[in-house]
N, CA, C and O atoms as a GROMACS GRO file, in nm:
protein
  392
    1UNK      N    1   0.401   0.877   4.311
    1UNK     CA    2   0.373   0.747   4.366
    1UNK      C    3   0.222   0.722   4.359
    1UNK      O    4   0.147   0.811   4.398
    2UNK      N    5   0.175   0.615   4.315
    2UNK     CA    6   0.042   0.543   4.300
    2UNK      C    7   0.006   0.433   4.369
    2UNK      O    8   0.047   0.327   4.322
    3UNK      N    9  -0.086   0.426   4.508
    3UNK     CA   10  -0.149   0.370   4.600
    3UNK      C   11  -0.236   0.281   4.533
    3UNK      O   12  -0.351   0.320   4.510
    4UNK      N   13  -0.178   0.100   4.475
    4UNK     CA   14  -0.275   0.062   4.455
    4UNK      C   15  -0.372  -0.024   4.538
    4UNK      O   16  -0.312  -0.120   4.587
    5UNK      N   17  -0.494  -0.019   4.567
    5UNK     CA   18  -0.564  -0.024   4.712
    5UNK      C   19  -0.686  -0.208   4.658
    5UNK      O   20  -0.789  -0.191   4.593
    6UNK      N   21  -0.662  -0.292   4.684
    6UNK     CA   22  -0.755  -0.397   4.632
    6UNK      C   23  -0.812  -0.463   4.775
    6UNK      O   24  -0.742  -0.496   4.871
    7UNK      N   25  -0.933  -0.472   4.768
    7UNK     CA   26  -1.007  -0.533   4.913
    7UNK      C   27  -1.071  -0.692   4.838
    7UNK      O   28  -1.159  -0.712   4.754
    8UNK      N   29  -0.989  -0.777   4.905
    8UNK     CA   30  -0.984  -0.900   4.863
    8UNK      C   31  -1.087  -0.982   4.973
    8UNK      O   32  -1.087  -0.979   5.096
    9UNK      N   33  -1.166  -1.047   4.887
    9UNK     CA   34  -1.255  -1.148   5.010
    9UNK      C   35  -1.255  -1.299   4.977
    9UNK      O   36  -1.322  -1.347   4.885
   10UNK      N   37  -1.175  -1.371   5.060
   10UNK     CA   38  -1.136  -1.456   4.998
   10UNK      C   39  -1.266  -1.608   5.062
   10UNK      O   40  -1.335  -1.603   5.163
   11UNK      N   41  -1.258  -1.730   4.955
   11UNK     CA   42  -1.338  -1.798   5.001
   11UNK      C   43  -1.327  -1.848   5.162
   11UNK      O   44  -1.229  -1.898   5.217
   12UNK      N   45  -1.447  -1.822   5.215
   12UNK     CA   46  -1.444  -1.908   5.347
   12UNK      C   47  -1.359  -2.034   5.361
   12UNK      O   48  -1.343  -2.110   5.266
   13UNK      N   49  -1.295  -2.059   5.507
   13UNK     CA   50  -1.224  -2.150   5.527
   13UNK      C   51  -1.050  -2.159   5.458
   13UNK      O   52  -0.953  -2.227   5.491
   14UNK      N   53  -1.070  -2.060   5.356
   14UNK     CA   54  -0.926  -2.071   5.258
   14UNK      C   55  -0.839  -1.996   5.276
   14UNK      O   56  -0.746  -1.977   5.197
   15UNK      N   57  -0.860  -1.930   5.407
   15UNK     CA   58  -0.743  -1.795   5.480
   15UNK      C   59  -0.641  -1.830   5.466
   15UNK      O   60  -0.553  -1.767   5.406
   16UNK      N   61  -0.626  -1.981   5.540
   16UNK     CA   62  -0.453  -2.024   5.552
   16UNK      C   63  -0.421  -2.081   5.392
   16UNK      O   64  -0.305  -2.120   5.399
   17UNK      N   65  -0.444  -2.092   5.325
   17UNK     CA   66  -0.435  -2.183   5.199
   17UNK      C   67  -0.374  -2.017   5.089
   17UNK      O   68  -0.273  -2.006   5.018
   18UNK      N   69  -0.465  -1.931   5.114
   18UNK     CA   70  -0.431  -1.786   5.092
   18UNK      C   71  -0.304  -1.742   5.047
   18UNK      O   72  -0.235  -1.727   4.946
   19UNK      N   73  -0.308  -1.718   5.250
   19UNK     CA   74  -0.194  -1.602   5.285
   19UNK      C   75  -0.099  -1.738   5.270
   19UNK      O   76  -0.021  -1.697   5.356
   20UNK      N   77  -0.046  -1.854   5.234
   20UNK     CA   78   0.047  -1.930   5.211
   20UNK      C   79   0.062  -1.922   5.056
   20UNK      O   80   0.176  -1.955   5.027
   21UNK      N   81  -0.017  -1.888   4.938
   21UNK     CA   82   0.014  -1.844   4.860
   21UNK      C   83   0.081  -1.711   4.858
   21UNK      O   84   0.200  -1.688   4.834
   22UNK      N   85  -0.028  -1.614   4.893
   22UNK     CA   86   0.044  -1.493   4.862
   22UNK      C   87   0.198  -1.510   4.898
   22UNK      O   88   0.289  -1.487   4.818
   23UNK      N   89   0.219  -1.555   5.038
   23UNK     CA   90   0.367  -1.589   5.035
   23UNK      C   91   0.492  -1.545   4.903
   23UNK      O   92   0.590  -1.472   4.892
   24UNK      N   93   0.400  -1.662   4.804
   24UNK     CA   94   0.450  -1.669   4.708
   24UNK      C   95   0.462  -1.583   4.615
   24UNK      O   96   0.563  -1.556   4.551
   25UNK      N   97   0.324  -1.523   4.604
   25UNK     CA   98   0.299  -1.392   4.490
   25UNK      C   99   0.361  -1.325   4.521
   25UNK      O  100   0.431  -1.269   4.437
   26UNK      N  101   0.376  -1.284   4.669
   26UNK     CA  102   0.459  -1.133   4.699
   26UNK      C  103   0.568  -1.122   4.627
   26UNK      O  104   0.597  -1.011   4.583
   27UNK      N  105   0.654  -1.241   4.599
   27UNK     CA  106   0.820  -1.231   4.604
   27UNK      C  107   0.813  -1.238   4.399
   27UNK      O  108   0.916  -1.235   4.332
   28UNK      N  109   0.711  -1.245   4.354
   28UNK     CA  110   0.656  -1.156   4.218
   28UNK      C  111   0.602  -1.057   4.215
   28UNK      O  112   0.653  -1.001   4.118
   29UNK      N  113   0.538  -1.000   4.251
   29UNK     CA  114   0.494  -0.850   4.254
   29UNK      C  115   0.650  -0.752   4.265
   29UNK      O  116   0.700  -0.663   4.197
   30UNK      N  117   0.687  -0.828   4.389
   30UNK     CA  118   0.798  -0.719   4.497
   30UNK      C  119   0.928  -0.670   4.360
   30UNK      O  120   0.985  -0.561   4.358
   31UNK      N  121   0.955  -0.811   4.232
   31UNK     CA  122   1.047  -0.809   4.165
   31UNK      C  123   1.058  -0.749   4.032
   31UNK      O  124   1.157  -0.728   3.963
   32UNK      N  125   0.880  -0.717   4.002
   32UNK     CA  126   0.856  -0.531   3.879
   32UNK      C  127   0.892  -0.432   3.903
   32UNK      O  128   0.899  -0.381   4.015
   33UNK      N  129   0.928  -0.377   3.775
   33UNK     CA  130   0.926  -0.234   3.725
   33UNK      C  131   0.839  -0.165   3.814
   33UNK      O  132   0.722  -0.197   3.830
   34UNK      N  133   0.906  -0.051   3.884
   34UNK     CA  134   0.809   0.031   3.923
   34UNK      C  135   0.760   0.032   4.062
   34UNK      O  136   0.743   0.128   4.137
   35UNK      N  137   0.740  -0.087   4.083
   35UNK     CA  138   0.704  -0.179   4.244
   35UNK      C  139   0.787  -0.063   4.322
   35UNK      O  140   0.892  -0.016   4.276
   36UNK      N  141   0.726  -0.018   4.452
   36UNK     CA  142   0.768   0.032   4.553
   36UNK      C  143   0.789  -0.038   4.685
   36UNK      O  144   0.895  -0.055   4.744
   37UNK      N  145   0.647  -0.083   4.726
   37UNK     CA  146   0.643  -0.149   4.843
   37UNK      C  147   0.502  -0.259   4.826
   37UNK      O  148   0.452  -0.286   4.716
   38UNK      N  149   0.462  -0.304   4.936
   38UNK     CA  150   0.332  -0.376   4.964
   38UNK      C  151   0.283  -0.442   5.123
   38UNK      O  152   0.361  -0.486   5.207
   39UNK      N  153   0.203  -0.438   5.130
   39UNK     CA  154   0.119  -0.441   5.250
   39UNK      C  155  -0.002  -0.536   5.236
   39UNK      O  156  -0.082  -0.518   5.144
   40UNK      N  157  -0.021  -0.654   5.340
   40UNK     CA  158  -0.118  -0.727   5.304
   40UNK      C  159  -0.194  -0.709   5.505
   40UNK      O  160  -0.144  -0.725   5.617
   41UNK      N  161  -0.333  -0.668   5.452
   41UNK     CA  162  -0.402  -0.676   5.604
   41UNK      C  163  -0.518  -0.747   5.606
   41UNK      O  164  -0.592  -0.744   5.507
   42UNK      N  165  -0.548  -0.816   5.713
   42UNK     CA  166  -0.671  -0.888   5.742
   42UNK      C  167  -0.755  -0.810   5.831
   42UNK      O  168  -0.722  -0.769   5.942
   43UNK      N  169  -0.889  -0.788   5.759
   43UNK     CA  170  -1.000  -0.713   5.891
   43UNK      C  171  -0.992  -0.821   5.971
   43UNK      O  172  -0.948  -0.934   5.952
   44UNK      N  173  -1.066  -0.744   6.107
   44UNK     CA  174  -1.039  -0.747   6.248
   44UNK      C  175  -1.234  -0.767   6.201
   44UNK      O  176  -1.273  -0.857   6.276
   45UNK      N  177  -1.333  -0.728   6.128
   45UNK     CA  178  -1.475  -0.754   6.144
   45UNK      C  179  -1.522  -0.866   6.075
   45UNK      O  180  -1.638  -0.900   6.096
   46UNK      N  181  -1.439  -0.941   5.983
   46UNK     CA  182  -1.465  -0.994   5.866
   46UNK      C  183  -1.325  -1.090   5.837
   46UNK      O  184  -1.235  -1.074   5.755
   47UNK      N  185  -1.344  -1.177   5.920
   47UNK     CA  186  -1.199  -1.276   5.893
   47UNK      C  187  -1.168  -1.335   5.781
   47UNK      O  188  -1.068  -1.406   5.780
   48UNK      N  189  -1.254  -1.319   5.653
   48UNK     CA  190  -1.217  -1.368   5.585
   48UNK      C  191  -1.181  -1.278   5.444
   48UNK      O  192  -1.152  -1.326   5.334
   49UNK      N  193  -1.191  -1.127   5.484
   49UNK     CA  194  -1.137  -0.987   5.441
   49UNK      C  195  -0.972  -0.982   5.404
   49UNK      O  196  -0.889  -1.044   5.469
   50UNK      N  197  -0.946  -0.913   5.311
   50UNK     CA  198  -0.822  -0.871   5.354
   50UNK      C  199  -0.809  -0.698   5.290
   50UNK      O  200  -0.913  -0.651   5.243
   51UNK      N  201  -0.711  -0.629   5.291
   51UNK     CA  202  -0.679  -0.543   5.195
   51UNK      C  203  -0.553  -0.587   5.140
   51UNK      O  204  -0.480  -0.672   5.192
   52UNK      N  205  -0.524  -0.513   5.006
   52UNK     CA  206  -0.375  -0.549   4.972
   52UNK      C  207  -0.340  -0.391   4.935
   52UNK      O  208  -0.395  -0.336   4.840
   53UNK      N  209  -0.264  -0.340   5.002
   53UNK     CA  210  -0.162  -0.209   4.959
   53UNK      C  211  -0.046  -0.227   4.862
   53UNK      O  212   0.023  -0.326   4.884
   54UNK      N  213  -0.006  -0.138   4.746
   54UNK     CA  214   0.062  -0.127   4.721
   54UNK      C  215   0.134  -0.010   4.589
   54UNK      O  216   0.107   0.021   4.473
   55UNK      N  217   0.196   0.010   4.651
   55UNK     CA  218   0.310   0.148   4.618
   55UNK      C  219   0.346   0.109   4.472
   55UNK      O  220   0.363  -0.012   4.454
   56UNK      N  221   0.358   0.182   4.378
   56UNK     CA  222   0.409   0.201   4.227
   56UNK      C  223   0.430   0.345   4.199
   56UNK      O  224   0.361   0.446   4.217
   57UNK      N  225   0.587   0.315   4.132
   57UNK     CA  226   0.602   0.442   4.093
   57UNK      C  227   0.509   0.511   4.029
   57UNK      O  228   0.457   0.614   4.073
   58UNK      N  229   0.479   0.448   3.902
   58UNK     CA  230   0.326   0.516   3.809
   58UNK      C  231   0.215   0.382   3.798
   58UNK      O  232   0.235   0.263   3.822
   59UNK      N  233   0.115   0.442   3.760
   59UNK     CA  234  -0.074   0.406   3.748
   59UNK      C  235   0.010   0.261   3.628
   59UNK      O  236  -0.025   0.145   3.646
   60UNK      N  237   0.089   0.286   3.544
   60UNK     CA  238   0.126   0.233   3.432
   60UNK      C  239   0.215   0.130   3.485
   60UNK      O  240   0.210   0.014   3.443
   61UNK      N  241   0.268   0.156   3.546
   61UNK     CA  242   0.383   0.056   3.588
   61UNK      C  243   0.295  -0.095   3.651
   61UNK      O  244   0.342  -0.208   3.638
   62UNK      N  245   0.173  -0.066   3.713
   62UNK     CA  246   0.057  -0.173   3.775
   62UNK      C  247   0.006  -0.196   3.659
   62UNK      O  248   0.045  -0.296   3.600
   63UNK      N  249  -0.096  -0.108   3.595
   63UNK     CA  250  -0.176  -0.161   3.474
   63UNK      C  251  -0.132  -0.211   3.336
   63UNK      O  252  -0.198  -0.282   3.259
   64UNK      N  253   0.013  -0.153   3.316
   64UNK     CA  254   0.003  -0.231   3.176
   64UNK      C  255   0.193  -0.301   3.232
   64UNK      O  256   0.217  -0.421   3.220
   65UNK      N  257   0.260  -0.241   3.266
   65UNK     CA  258   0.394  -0.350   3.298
   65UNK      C  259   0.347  -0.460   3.374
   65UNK      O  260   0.362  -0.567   3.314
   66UNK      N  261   0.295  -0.468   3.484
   66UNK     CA  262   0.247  -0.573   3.579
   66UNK      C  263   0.125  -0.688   3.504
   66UNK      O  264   0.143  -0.808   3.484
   67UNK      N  265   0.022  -0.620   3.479
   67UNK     CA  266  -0.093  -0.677   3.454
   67UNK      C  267  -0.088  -0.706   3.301
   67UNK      O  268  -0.195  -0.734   3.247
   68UNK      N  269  -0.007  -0.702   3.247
   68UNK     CA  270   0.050  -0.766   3.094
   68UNK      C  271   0.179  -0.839   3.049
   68UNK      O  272   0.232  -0.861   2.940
   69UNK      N  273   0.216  -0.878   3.224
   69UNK     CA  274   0.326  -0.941   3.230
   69UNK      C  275   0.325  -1.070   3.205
   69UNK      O  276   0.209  -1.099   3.175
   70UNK      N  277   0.392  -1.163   3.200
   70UNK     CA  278   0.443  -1.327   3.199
   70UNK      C  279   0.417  -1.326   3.372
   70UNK      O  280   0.357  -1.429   3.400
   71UNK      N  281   0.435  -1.272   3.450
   71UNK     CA  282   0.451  -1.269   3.572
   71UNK      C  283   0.306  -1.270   3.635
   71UNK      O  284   0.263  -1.311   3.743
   72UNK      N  285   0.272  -1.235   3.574
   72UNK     CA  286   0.056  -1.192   3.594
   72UNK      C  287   0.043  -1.328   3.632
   72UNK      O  288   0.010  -1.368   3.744
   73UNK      N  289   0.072  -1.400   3.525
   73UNK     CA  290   0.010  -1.534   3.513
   73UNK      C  291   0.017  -1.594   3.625
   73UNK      O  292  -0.063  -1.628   3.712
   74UNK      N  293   0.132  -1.601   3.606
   74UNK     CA  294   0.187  -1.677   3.733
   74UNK      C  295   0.115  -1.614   3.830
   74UNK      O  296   0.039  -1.707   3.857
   75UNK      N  297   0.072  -1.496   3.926
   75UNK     CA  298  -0.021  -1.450   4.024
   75UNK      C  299  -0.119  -1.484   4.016
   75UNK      O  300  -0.169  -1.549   4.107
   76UNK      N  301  -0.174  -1.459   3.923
   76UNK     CA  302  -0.338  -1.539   3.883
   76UNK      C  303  -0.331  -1.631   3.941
   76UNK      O  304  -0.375  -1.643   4.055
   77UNK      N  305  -0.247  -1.759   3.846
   77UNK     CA  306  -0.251  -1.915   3.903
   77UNK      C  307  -0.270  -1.909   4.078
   77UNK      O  308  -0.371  -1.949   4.135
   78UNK      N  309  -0.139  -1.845   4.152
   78UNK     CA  310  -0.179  -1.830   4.255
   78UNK      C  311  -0.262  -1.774   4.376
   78UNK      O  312  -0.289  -1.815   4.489
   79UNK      N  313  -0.284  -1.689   4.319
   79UNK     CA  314  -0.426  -1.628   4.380
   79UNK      C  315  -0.576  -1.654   4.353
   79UNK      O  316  -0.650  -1.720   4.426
   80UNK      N  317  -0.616  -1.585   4.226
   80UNK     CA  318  -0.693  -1.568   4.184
   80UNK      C  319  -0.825  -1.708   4.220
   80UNK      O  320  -0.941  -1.676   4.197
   81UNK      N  321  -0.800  -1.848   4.272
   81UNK     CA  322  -0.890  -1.906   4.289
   81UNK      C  323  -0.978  -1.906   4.392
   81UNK      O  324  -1.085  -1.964   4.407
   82UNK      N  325  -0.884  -1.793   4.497
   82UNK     CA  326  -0.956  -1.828   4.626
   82UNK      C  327  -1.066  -1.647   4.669
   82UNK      O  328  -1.140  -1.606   4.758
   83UNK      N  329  -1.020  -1.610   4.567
   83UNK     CA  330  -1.164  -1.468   4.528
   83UNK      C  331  -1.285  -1.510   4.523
   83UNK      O  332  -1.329  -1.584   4.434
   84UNK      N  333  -1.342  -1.470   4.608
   84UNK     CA  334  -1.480  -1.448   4.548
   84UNK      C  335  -1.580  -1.367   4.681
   84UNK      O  336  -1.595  -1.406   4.797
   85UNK      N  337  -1.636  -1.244   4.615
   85UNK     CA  338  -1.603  -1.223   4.453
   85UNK      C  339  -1.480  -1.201   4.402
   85UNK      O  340  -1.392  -1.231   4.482
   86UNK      N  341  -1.427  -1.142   4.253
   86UNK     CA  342  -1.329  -1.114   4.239
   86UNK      C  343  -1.286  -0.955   4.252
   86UNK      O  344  -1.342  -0.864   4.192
   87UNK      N  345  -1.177  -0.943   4.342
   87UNK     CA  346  -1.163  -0.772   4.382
   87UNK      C  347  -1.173  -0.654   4.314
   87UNK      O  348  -1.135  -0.634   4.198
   88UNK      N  349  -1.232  -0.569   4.396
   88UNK     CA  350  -1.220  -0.436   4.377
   88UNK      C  351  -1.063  -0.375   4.389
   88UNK      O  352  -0.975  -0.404   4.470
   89UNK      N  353  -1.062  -0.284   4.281
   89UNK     CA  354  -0.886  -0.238   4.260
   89UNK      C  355  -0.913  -0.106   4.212
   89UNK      O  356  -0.961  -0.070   4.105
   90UNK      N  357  -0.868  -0.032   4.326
   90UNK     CA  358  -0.840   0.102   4.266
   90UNK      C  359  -0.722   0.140   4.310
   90UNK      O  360  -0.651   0.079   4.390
   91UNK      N  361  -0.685   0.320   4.217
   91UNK     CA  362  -0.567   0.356   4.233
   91UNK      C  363  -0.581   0.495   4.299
   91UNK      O  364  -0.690   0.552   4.311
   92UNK      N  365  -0.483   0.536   4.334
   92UNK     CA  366  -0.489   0.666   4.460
   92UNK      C  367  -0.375   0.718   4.453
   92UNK      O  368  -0.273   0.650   4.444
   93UNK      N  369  -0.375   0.864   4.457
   93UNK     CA  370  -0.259   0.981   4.438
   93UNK      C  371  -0.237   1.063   4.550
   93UNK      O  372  -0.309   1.163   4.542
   94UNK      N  373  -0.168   1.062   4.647
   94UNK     CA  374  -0.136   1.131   4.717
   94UNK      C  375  -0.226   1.310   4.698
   94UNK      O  376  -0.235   1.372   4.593
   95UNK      N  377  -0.279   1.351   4.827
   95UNK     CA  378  -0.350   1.484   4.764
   95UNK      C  379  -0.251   1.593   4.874
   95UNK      O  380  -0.269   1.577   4.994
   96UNK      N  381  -0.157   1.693   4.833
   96UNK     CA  382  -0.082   1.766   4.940
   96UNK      C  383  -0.210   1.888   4.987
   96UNK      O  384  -0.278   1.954   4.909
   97UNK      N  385  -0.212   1.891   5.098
   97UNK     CA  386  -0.322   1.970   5.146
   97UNK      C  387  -0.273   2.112   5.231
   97UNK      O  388  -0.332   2.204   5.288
   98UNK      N  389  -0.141   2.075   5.206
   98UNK     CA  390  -0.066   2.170   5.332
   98UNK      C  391  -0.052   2.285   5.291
   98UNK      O  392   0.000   2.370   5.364
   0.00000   0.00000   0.00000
């Protein structure tokens, strides 16, 4: 499983305009290859913060099924105007320590 972790800062004033998109994106993301789960949080220091969590089976299943999809687009359109800047995205592997 691959933690993909993006800290989204979205334009001032455009919170609700946002999270009423994402609405929308979610129920595209949620319907790929690979997709596990997802998690959307707003800092508590920085109201106009968010993080976005989300679970993929593999690194591949986000970077090239997702992000080379017909389906991208469509997220873009809906998201992507209210970035700025545009996010940081990384990926994360479980580390067993036990």
């Amino acid at each position: 499983m691959i933690l993909e972790v993006a800290l989204l800062d979205i334009i001032p004033n455009q919170t609700v305009a946002f999270e009423k998109a994402f609405m929308q994106a979610q129920k595209i993301i949620s319907q790929m290859a690979g997709y596990i789960s997802h998690e959307l949080q707003r800092c508590l220091e920085k109201e106009n913060r968010y993080v976005l969590l989300v679970q993929w089976q593999t690194l591949e299943d986000h970077t090239v099924g997702f992000r080379q999809s017909e389906e991208y687009q469509e997220w873009k359109k809906l998201l992507h105007p209210f970035y700025d800047p545009f996010p940081t995205v990384e990926h994360f592997q479980k580390v067993n320590v036990a």
